[in-house]
C-alpha positions in Angstrom: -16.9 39.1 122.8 -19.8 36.2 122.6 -22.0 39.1 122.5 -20.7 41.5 120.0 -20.4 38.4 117.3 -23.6 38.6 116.3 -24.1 42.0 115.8 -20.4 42.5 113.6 -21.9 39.3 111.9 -25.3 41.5 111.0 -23.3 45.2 110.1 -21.7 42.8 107.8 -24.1 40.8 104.9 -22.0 40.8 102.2 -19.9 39.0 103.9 -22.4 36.5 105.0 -23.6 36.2 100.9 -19.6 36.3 99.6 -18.9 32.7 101.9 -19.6 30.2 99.9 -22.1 27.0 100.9 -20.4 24.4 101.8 -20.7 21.6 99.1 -22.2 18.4 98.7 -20.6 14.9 98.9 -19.5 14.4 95.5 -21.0 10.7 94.3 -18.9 8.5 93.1 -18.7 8.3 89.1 -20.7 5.7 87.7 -18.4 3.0 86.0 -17.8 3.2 82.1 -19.6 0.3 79.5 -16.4 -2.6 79.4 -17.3 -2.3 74.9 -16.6 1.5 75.1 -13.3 0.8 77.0 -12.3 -1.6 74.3 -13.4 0.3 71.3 -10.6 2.9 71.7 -7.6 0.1 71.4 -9.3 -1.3 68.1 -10.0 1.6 67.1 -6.3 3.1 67.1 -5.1 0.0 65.8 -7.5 0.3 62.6 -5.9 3.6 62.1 -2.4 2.0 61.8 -3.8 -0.1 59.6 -4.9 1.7 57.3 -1.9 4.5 57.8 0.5 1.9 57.1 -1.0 -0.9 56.1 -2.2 -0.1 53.2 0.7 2.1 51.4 2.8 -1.3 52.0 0.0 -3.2 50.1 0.3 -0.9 47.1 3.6 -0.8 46.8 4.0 -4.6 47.6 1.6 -5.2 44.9 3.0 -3.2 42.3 6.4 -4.4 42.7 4.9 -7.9 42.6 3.4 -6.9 39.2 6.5 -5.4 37.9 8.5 -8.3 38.6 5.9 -10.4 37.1 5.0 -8.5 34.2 8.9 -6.9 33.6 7.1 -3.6 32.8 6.0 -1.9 29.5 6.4 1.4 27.5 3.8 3.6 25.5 3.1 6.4 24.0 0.4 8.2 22.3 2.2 9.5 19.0 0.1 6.5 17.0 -2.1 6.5 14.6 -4.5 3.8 12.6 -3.2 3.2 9.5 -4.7 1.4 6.7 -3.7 0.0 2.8 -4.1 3.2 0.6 -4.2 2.7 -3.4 -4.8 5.6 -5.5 -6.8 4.5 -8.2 -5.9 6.1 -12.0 -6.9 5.4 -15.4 -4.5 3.8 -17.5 -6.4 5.3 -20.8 -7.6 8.9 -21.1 -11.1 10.0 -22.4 -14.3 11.6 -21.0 -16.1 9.8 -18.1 -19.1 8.8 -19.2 -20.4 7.1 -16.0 -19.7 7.2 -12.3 -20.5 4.2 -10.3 -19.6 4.9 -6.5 -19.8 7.8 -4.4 -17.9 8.7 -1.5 -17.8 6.1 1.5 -19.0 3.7 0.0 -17.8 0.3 0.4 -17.1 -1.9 -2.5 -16.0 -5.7 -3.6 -12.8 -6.7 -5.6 -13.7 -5.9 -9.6 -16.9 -3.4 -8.6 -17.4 -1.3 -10.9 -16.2 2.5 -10.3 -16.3 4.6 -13.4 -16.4 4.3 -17.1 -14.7 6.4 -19.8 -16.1 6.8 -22.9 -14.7 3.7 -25.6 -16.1 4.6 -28.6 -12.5 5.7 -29.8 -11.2 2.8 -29.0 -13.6 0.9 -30.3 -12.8 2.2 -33.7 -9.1 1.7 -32.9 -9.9 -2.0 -32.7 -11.6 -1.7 -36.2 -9.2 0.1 -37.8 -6.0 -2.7 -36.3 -8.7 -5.5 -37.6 -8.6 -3.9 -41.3 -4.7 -3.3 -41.0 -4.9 -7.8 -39.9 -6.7 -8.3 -43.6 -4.4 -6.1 -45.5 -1.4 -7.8 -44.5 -3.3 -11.3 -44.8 -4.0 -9.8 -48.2 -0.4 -8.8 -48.9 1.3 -12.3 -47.7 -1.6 -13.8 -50.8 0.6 -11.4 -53.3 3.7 -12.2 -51.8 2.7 -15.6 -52.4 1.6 -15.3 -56.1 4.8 -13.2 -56.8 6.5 -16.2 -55.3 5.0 -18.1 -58.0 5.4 -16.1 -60.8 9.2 -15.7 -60.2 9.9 -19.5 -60.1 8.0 -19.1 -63.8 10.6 -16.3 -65.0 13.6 -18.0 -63.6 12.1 -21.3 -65.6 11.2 -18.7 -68.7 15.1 -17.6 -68.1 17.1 -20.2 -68.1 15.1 -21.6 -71.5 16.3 -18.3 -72.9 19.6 -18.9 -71.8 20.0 -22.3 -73.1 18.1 -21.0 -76.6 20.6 -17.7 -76.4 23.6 -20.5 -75.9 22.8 -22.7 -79.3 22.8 -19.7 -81.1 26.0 -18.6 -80.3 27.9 -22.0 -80.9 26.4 -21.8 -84.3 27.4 -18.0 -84.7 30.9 -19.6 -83.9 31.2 -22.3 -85.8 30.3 -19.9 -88.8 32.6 -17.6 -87.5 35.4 -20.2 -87.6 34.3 -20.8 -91.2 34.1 -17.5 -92.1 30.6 -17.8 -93.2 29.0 -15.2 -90.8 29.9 -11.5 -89.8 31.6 -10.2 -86.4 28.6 -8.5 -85.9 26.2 -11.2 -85.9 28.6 -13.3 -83.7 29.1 -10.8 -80.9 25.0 -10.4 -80.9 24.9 -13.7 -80.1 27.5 -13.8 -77.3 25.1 -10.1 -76.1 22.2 -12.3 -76.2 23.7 -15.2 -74.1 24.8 -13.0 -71.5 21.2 -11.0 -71.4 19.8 -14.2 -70.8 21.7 -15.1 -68.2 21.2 -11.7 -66.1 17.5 -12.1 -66.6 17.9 -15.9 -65.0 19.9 -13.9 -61.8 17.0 -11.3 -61.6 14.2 -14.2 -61.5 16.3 -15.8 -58.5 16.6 -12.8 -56.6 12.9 -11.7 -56.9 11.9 -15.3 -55.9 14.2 -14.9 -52.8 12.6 -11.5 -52.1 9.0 -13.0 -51.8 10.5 -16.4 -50.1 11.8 -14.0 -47.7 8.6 -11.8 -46.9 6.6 -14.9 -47.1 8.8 -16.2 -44.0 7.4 -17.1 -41.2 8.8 -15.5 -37.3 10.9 -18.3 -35.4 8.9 -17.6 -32.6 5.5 -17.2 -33.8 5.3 -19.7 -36.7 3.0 -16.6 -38.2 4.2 -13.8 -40.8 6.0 -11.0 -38.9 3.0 -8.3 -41.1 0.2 -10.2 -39.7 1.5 -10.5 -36.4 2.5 -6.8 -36.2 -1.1 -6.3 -37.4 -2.5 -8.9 -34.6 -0.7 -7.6 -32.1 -1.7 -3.7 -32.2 -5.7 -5.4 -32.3 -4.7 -6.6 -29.3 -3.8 -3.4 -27.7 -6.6 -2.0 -29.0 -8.5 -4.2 -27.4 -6.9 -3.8 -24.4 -7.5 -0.3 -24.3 -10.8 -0.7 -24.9 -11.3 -2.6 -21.9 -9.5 -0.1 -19.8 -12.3 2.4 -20.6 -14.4 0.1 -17.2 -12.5 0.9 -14.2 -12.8 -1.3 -11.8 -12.1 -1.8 -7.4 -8.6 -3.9 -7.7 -9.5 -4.9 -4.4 -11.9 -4.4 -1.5 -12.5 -1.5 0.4 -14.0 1.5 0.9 -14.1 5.0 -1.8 -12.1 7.9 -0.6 -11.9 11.1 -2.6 -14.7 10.5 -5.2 -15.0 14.4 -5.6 -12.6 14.3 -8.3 -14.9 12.0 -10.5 -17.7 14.1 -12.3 -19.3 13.5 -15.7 -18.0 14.8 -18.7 -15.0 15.5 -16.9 -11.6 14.7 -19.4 -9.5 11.6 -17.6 -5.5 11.9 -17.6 -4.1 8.9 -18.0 -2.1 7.8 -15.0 -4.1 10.6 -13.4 -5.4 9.6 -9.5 -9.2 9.3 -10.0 -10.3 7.9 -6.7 -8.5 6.5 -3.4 -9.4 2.9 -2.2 -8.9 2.4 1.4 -8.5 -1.3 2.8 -10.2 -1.1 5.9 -10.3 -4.8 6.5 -6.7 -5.1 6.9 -5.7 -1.9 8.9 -2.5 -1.6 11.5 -1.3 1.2 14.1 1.7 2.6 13.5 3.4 3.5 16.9 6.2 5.9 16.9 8.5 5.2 19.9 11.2 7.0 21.9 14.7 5.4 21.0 15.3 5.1 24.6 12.1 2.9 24.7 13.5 0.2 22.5 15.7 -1.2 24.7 13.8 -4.4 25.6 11.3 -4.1 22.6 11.1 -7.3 20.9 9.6 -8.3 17.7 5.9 -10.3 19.0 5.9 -9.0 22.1 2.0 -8.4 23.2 0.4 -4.7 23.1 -2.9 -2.7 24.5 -4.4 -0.6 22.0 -7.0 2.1 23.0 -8.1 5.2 21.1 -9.1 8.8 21.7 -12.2 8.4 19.2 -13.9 5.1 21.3 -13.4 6.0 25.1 -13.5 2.2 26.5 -12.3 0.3 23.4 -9.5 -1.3 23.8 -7.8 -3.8 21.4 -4.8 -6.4 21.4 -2.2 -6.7 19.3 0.9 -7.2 19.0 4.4 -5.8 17.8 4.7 -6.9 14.2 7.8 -5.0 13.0 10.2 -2.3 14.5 11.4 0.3 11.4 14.6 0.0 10.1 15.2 3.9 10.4 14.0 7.0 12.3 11.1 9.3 11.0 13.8 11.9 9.6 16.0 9.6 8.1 13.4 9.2 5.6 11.8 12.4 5.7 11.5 14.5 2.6 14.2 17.0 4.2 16.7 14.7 6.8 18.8 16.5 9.2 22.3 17.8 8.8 23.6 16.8 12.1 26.8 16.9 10.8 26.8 21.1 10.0 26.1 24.4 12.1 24.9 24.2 16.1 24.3 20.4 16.5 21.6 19.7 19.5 20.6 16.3 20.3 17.5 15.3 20.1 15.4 12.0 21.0 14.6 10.3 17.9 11.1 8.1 17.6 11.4 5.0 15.4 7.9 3.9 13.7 6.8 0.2 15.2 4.1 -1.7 13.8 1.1 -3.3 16.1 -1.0 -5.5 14.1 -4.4 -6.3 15.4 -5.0 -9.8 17.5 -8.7 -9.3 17.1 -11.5 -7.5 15.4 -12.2 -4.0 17.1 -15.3 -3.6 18.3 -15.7 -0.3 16.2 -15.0 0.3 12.7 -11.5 1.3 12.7 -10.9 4.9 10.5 -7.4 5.2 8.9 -5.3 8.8 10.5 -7.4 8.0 14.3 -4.9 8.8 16.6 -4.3 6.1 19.5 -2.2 5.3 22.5 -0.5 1.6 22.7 1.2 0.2 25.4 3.5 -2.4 25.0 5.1 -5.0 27.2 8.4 -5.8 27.3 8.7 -7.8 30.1 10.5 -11.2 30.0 9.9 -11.4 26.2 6.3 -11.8 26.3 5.0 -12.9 22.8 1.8 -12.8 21.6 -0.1 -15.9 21.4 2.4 -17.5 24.4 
């Protein structure tokens, strides 16, 4: 059997290749860094960290701001609005000369167009000649004055010669030495006299009466009449030079061209006060609730990216926008569907913006309601 191995071990190779070597004695593993062993714990623990740690910081920290800053509402239906004043001429004519142009900024009492005066020039001529003609006519007044306390002296002299005559016409009469006739002549003539005395007395109370000064005036009501329309002659004289009646900047010039016919009371030319200008923010009702008059506001706006401006709430509008729109809503008729109303608040301007502000720009505001914060506090 010893024998034979060797041979069944040689018919057979494979079998010789198919066992496998026997193996080495494994080493034993080196031992692991101690830092790499504790990097894993710190590691995981960053992790949580950061997993948990941090969402409680946010939320710890904007509760902490809410309950310090009570919260705020915005909303970015608001717009820049500025002092708009439609400039007209209170005279008509042809403009004769344009001052400003479009843009352009002007001072209180700048000149901005002129219309032409030379009618009303000669208006103020012609109310100076009506001033002498009724100087002239109180002088005749005057002299009629005069000349009627003459015939009421003429008059009564008349009278009193008209008066002998007839007591001698009647002691004839009586004595039968004169004629009916002649006596009721002289009883005519004493009675003519006597009329023409009443007529002198009125005419002199005529002219003392148009000679009469006003109670007011101390002047003759003709000459003051005639004073008086010089004076609005002259007025509308000066109205021909339209001037700024106030600062700001020209909007709509277009509408002023040489030669062109003014309207009175016509809008020439729009003024805009841009050194004074406001946002008007229009809030949801349901944002009012703890909206106070001076509470402090953030303004930003879609045309300056970065600019942001303080203000504050100045007023809160005594009525929604469609209770004084030009058609308000019949809530009261048909299918009635609520909806949210906005109710316009003013935010004035704690500062200067950094950019020049342009009335219509549209804006977002933020206001803060919380705990009554008031501007300035």
């Amino acid at each position: 059997m010893d024998q034979l191995s060797p041979s069944r071990r040689a018919k057979n190779p494979r079998a010789e290749e198919a066992t496998p070597p026997k193996a080495a004695p494994k080493a034993d593993p080196l031992p692991s860094p101690a830092p790499a062993a504790e990097a894993a714990p710190k590691a995981s623990w960053r992790t949580r960290l950061l997993m948990f740690g941090l969402p409680f910081a946010l939320i710890a920290g904007g509760a902490g701001w809410w309950l310090t800053s009570g919260g705020s509402v915005s909303t970015d239906n608001a717009y820049v609005q500025m002092d708009k004043v439609s400039v007209a001429a209170e005279v008509g004519g042809r403009i004769t000369e344009v001052a400003v142009r479009d843009g352009q900024q002007v001072a209180k009492g700048q000149l901005l167009f002129r219309i032409d005066g030379e009618p009303y020039a000669l208006t103020v001529a012609q109310a100076s000649a009506a001033i002498d003609a009724a100087e002239v006519e109180v002088g005749n007044l005057s002299a009629s004055a005069n000349t009627s306390s003459v015939d009421i002296a003429a008059a009564r002299e008349d009278v009193k010669f008209a008066e002998i005559t007839f007591q001698r016409q009647a002691a004839l009469m009586e004595k039968g030495f004169t004629t009916k006739a002649a006596y009721d002549a002289a009883r005519h003539a004493v009675a003519q006299a006597r009329e023409r005395v009443r007529q002198a007395e009125a005419a002199a109370a005529e002219a003392r009466t148009k000679l009469a000064a006003g109670p007011s005036s101390g002047i003759n009501p003709q000459v003051e009449a005639a004073r008086v329309q010089r004076s609005q002659a002259e007025v509308n004289l000066g109205r021909t030079t339209v001037r700024a009646p106030s600062a700001g900047r020209i909007a709509q010039s277009d509408r002023l061209q040489v030669g062109q016919m003014m309207v009175a009371g016509l809008p020439a030319v729009t003024l805009v006060d841009t050194a004074h200008p406001w946002v008007e923010a229009n809030f949801k009702e349901t944002d009012l609730a703890d909206m106070r008059i001076g509470q402090r506001a953030e303004i930003s706006f879609d045309a300056y990216p970065g600019v942001k401006v303080r203000g504050h709430v100045l007023t809160i509008g005594a009525g929604t926008g469609s209770e004084f729109s030009v058609l308000p809503a019949q809530n009261a008729t048909g299918n009635w569907v609520k909806v949210t109303q906005r109710v316009p608040v003013r935010i004035a301007f704690d500062e200067k913006p950094a950019r020049d502000m342009i009335a219509g720009l549209s804006a977002d505001v933020r206001v803060f309601t919380g705990g009554g914060s008031v501007a300035g506090k």
